[in-house]
C-alpha positions, 0 to 999 in steps of 0.5 A: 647831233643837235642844231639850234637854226635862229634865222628869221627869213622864211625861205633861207630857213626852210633850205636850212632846215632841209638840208640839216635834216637830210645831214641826220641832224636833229633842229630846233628853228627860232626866228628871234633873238630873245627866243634864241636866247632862251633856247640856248640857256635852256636846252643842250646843243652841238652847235648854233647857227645864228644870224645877225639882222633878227627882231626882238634882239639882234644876233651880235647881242645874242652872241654876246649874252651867250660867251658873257654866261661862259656858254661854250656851245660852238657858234656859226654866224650866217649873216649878209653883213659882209663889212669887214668890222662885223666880221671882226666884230662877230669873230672877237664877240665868240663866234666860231666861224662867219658865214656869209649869204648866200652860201652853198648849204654844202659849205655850211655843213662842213663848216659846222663839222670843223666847229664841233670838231675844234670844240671837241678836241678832235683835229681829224674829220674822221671820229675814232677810238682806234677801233671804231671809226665814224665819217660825218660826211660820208655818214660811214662807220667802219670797224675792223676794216669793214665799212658801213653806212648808217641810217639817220637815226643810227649815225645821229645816236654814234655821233653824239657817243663818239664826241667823247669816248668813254662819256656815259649818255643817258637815255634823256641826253640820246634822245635830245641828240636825235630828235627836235622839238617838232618829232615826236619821240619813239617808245624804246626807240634808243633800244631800237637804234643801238640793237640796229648798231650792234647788228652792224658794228659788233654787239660790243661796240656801244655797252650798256651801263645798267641804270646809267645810259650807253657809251662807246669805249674810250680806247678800242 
């Protein structure tokens, strides 16, 4: 999945950044408003943490320029503006969730994992299509009973296929969900990922679409 990160203080950043990194997240870090505007119109992602205090624009306009383009991407505020109006103010301007600073980077990702689900239709914190099953926390997949854990780029790659079962991603879309702007892209690395995945969960798990992309069945 991908992760636009819009936070101007250079160490909370980096923590950030680190720890997405380590939760296979593919992350596009800004430091203003106006850039992270322009990354949000311009670039598909799963979800955006956006703090509040930033130059150039100030977050509440960010997210207000955000909902007001019907953009639904899902959105977390991480602030330290904890007064009870900028939290309303936050909350009713179409954000999904407040975070307050500091926080435990443990709580953000999980955090974010209910605010992608929400947005997905997806109540369980377990992906599923009956057969196949996907644990963004533990970073398991298990079919038929048996469990596996996944290498970064392998649960990045089912992750952004399970979010909606029976959707055809291209080759362009896999690649935006599992690397950032700073990673250099792989030659058949997609190929690479999915033989990988195959070998693990079953050559029928992901299926080809020739000359479309790759996708996991709607119903195992």
């Amino acid at each position: 999945m991908r992760v636009l990160l819009v936070e101007d203080d250079r160490m909370i950043g980096e923590a950030v950044e680190g720890a997405l990194k380590d939760a296979s997240y593919a992350v596009d870090w800004v430091t203003d408003g106006q850039t992270a505007l322009t990354s949000i119109e311009t670039q598909v992602y799963d979800v955006v943490l956006l703090d509040l205090g930033l130059p150039k624009m100030d977050g509440i306009d960010v997210l207000h320029s955000v909902r007001a383009s019907m953009n639904p991407v899902p959105l977390v505020v991480i602030t330290a503006r904890d007064a009870v109006e900028d939290r309303v103010r936050g909350l009713d301007g179409g954000a999904d969730d407040y975070v307050l600073k500091p926080f435990e980077l443990s709580e953000l990702l999980a955090r974010m994992r209910a605010v992608v689900r929400r947005r997905s239709g997806q109540a369980a914190p377990v992906m599923t299509n009956g057969a196949l099953s996907l644990d963004p926390a533990t970073r398991e997949a298990s079919i038929d009973g048996q469990s596996t854990r996944l290498s970064a780029r392998e649960f990045s790659l089912l992750q952004a296929l399970m979010v909606r079962p029976g959707a055809i991603l291209s080759r362009a879309e896999l690649e935006d969900r599992i690397y950032g702007w700073n990673e250099e892209v792989e030659s058949n690395a997609v190929e690479f990922i999915i033989y990988s995945l195959r070998k693990k969960l079953g050559s029928d798990t992901i299926k080809n679409v020739r000359g479309v992309g790759w996708m996991v069945a709607k119903e195992g």
